[in-house]
Every structure is written in structure tokens, then in C-alpha cells.
N, C-alpha and C positions, 0 to 999 in steps of 0.2 A: 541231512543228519546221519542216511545210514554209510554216505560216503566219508561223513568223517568218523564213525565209528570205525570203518573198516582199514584205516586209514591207521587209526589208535591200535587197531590190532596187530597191524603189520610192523609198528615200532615197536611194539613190545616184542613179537616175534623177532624180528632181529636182535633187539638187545639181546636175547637170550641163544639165539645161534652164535653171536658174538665171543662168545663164555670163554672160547679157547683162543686163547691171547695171539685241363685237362678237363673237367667237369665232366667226366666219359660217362654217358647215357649210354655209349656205341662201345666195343669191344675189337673195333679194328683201329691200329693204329700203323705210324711209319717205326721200321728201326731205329734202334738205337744199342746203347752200349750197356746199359742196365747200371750207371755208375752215376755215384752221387752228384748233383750239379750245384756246380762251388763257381758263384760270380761277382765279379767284384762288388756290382751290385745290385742286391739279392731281387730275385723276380717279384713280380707282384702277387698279392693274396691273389686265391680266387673267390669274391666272396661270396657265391653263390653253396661252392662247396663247403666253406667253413659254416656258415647259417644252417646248412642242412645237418653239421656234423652239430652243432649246438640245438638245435631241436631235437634231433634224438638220444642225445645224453642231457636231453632236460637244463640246458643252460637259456639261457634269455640272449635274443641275437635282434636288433629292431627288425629286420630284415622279415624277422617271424612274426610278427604283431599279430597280423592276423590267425597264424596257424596255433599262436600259443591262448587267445582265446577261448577253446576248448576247455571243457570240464576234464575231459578228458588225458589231456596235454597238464593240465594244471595240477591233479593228483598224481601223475609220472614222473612230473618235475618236482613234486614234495617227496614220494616215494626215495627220486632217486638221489635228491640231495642230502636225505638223511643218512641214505646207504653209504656213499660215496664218504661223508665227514664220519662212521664209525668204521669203513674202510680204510680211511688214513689217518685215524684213529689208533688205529688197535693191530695193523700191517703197512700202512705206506710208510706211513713219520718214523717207526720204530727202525726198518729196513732203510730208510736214508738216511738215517742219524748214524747207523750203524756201520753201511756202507763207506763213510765218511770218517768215522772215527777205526775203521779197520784198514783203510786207505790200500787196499790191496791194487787201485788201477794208476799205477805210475802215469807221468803226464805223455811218458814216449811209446804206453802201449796203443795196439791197434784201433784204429777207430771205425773195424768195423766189427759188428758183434754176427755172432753165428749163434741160431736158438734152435736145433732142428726138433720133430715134434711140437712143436709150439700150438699149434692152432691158432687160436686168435689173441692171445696172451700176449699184447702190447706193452701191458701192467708191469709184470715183475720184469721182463727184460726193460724197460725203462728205468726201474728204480735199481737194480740190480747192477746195470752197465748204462747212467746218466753221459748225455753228452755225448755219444758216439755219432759219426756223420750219418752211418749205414747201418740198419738195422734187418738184417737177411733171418727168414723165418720161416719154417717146411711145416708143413700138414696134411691131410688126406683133403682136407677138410677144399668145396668150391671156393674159388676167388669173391665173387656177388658183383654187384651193381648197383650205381645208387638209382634214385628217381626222385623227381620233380614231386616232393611232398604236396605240392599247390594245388597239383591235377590229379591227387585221389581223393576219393570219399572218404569221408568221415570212420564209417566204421572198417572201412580196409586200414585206415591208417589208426586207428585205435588198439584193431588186430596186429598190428604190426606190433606198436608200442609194448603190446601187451607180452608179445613174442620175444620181444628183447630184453623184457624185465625177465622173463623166464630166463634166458638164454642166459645173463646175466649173474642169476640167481648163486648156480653151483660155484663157480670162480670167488665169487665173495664172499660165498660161505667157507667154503673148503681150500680154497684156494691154487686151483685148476679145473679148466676143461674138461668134462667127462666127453667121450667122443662118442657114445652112444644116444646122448644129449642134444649131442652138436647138429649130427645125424638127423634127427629130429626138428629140431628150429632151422637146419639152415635149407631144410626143403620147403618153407616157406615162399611163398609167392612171392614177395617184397622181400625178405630178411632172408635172401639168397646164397649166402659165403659170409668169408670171415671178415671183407672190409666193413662190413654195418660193426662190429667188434672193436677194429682199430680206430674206425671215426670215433664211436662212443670215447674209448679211452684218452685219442689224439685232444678232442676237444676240453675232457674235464680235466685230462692237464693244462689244458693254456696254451696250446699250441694253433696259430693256424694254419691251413695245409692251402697250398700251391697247386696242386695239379693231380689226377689218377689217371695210371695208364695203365695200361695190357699189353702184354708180349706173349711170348712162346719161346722154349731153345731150341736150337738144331741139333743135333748128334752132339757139335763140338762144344755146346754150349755157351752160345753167341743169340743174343737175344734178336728174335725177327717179331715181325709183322704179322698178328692174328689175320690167317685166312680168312676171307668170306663162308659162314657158316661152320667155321670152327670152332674149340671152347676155348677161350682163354684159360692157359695153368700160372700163368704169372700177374704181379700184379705190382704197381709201384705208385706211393703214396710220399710226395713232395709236400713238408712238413717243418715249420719255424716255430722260435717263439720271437718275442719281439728284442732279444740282445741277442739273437742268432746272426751270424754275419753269411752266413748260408745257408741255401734251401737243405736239410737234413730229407734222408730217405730212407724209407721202410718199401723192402723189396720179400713179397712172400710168394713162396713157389708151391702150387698144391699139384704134391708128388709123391706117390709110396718111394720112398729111399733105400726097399730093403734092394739084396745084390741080386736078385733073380729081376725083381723092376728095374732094375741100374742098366742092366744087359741089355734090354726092349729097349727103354731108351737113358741113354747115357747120358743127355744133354744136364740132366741137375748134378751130378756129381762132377763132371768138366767145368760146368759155372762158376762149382764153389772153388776147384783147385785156378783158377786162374784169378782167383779174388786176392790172392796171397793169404798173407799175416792176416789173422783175426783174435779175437777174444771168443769166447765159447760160453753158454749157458744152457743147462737141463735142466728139467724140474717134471716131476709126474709125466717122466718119458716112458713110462710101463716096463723099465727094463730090457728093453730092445737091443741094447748093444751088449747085452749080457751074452746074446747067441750069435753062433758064427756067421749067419746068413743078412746078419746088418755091420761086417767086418769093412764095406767099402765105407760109409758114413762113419765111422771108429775111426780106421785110418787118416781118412782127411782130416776128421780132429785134432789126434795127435799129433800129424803132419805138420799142421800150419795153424795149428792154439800156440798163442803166449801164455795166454792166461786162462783154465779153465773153473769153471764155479758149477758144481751140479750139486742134489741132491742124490741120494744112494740108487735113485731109479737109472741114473744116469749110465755110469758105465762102471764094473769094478773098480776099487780103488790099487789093485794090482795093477790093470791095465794103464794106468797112468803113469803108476811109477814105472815099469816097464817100459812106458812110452815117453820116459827121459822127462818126468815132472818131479820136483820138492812139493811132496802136499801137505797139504794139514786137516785135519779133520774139527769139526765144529760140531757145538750140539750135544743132541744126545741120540746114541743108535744103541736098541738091545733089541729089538724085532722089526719085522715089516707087518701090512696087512696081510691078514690069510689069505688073499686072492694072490701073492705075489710070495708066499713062503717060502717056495725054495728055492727064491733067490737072498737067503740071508748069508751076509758073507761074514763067516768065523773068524777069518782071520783080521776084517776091520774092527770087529765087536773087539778081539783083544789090544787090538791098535787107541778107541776109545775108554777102555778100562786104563792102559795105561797111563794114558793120558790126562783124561779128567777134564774133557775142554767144558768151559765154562755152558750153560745153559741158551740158546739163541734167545735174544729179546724181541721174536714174533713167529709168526708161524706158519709153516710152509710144508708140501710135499704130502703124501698119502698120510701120513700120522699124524697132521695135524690138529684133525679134530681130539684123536686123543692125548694132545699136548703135548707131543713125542717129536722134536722136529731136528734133523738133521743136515750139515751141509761139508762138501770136501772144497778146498780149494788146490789148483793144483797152477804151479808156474814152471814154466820149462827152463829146464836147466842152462 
């Protein structure tokens, strides 16, 4: 009784934060190229690793019979099926209906998308930029590891569960990663890095995954083979759904990108300029490319975006047009949060007045909770 009470509690509480509208155990592997793998025909699941990605995003897999008998497992998966259907509710359905009816991704642009900052934020680069082969994604944030849910206790894997509904929490509400959050949960014993993030998301889209790997770059940035007793900074997650004629991949690198880390080691900024042509996405990137000392990460955007999509944390909106983009401005922008005040830019505010672009139908970026949400697109001339 008191677990569905508490249960009762926590739907209410969400409605009302709502208001604002490869199976690698191991970490060494052989080289490779770090590029999507496209066959005629497509690899097999692994089922091992899709079952594990559906137990902890609370979906039913038979595979888990046993593990989803828990009481515990039971209220994680009512929790998180309620969050997830006023998730795409009230942010997913609104952002793909939108995306669709804005049609801004012509069918000959890039199919691979570039997120830097992202952390674990699978989410909106998915609904944002649907359908892309390669999904590349930068964070401070560790890679992690899965494990054999079958061979833990009960209450370490409760503690986990319980770790990830946290983890969870802030992005569903707010709608990004806090990194001081992140910091927090992903020192976890189990819930180690951001792939426990991308499985939760990869699976309650529908998707099944193929394979997780680990690399490392060299200088030139060319992806090798994690030493013995080295960390993995790369990480790559082979991923379908079932009309996918291709294993699709999510490649994330945990790297500081600012230009004084680019110097020490160069290999993520080489990786990304040999990828070519891409698509770009920001969102609650703290403003980083606002100062001079993230001008390498700027650059290669400009460089080689077709198409950019950020929120104002992103990069000025001078710097685009300078950087040979036709933008447009979306939304609505008259301030940022006080933690980020003086980066408000006067001159887009008057670009917005004059404009008058219609209002976004959901909601994104640091203002969202106060219902303030804004967004630039930019296409290269």
C-alpha cells in the first residue's frame, strides 16, 4: 500500500513539473575505423545487449523474466513508463511533428550529425536530426560499461535502478544534463558513464543495438585499440530499428574540446575534421563557444556544418553569419538565466523584435522551465 501510495505521489509530482510545455564487459578491443557499418545485409542483434538495454529503461524483454519479477524492477518500470508517455507528450511528439513540418533536413544533407557537449543526451539529437547513419557526441562526462544484471544482488541492482531514475530526472524535467549531476551519478559503481544513458534512450525508442565497442585516438586521430590498463575515451554503439537497412552508430568521445586540451592531445579535433560534411546540434552548451579558447571546436563547425540547429548557448548568432550561414531565428529570446547574463546578445534580441518569429510548440534550453525557449537555425550558403 505504501509503495503505491508513493507511487501516486510521484505522478502527481510529475504532472506538475510538466506545467512548462560487441557485448563489451572488457574495454580492449582491435582497430578500426570508427565509421558507420553499412552491409548489405544488416548484422545480427545482440540479444544479450538489447535485453539489458530494455531492463533498464523499464521495457519488458522475455529474456528478463526473471529479473523483472522484482518489486522493485516493477515500480521502475511503472515510474518510468509514465515519465517517458508525458515526455513525448508534452517534448518528443511536439519536436517531431515540428521537425517535419519545418523540413529544414533536405534528403542530400549530411548523414552524420555532430552534438558537441552533449553528455548523454541521445534524446533531442535523435528527434532533432531523425534518421542520420552517425550520430558523434563530445562530453567530459566517462564512457561506462555494461554488466551481466543476472550476477548482481538484488539490492546493488535496485541501487543502480534507483541511480538512473535520478540521473534521469533533471533532462526530463528541464530538459538537459546538468554536469554537476552527472558527476555525481555517473561515479557510481554500476552506472559508470554515459552508455547506461544512451542504452535507456536507444531502447525506449525501439531501437535494437548490435554491438559496443571502445577505442581511443592517436595524435592524428585514427581510432586504435585500448591498451591493457588504459581508460577507454571512445565509445561506439551499433544500433537499428527494424526498416533500418543498416547497423546505424552512435560514436561518443569523452574529451575536454577546449584549445589548450586540443594542444595535449589533438586526436578529437583531427577525428572530427576527417569525418567531413556534417549536420551540427547544440543545446544547454553553457556558452562555450562564446570565448576564444573553444575557437578550435567553432571552427570545425563552421568548417564542415551544412546545416546548424542550436539554442543561443550555442555559439553567437554573428558567428554564423560570419561563418557563411542564411539563419533564422525561432522562438522567443528577451534574456538568458542569471548564471549566464552576460552572454545576452543585443544585437539577436533586435534581430527577434524584428522579426516576431512565431512561438516554439515545446520546450528546450535553460529557459525552458520559465517557458521562454529559443532556437537559430543556420544553412551554409
Amino acid at each position: 500500500m505504501k509503495k503505491l501510495l508513493w507511487l501516486s505521489v510521484i505522478v502527481f509530482t510529475f504532472f506538475a513539473q510538466q506545467s512548462c510545455s560487441s557485448n563489451a564487459s572488457e574495454k580492449q578491443g582491435k582497430k578500426d575505423s570508427s565509421t558507420p557499418v553499412a552491409v548489405p545485409n544488416k548484422m545480427a542483434v545482440d540479444e544479450k545487449l538489447s535485453a539489458f538495454a530494455r531492463y533498464i529503461s523499464g521495457v519488458h524483454d522475455v529474456q528478463n523474466d526473471s529479473l523483472e519479477a522484482s518489486e522493485f524492477w516493477k515500480l521502475h518500470a511503472a515510474k518510468t513508463d509514465l515519465r517517458w508517455r508525458l515526455l513525448m507528450q508534452n517534448v518528443g511528439t511536439p519536436i517531431a511533428t515540428w521537425v517535419n513540418e519545418k523540413n529544414y533536413i533536405p534528403s542530400n544533407a549530411p548523414k552524420t550529425l555532430l552534438y558537441p557537449f552533449a553528455g548523454g543526451d541521445f534524446f533531442y539529437a535523435n528527434l532533432f536530426y531523425p534518421n542520420r547513419d552517425t550520430v558523434i557526441m563530445i562530453g567530459l562526462e566517462p564512457v561506462g560499461s555494461v554488466f551481466d544484471a543476472k550476477t548482481i544482488d538484488a539490492p546493488k541492482l535496485e541501487d543502480y535502478l534507483t541511480t538512473l531514475d535520478r540521473c534521469m530526472f533533471y533532462p526530463h524535467k528541464l530538459g538537459f544534463f546538468r554536469t554537476l549531476s552527472m558527476d555525481d551519478d555517473f561515479a557510481h559503481e554500476l552506472m559508470n558513464g554515459t552508455l547506461h544513458t544512451f542504452m535507456f534512450y536507444l531502447a525506449r525508442n525501439g531501437f535494437d543495438l548490435h554491438y559496443v565497442e571502445y577505442f581511443n585516438l592517436d595524435a592524428q586521430g585514427n581510432a586504435v585499440a585500448v591498451e591493457a590498463g588504459a581508460e577507454a575515451k571512445g565509445l561506439k554503439i551499433g544500433y537499428s530499428n527494424k526498416n533500418d537497412k543498416q547497423v546505424r552508430q552512435l560514436v561518443y568521445l569523452s574529451q575536454d574540446i577546449s584549445n589548450t586540451a586540443n594542444q595535449k592531445a589533438p586526436g578529437t579535433i583531427n577525428y572530427l575534421k576527417h569525418r567531413g560534411d556534417v549536420v551540427s546540434f547544440f543545446k544547454a552548451a553553457s556558452y562555450l563557444m562564446y570565448k576564444d579558447y573553444f575557437s578550435d571546436i567553432t571552427n570545425v563547425v563552421l568548417g564542415q556544418s551544412k546545416i546548424i540547429l542550436q539554442d543561443d548557448s550555442g555559439m553567437p548568432l554573428a558567428s554564423m553569419q560570419k561563418g557563411g550561414f542564411n539563419t533564422e531565428v525561432l522562438g522567443e529570446y528577451s534574456k538568458t538565466i542569471d548564471l549566464f547574463s552576460n552572454y545576452f546578445q543585443k544585437d539577436m534580441r533586435a534581430e527577434y523584435e524584428a522579426k516576431k518569429p512565431a512561438k516554439l510548440p515545446f520546450t528546450i534550453g535553460y529557459n525552458a522551465e520559465f517557458g521562454e525557449c529559443n532556437l537559430q537555425l543556420g544553412i551554409k550558403k
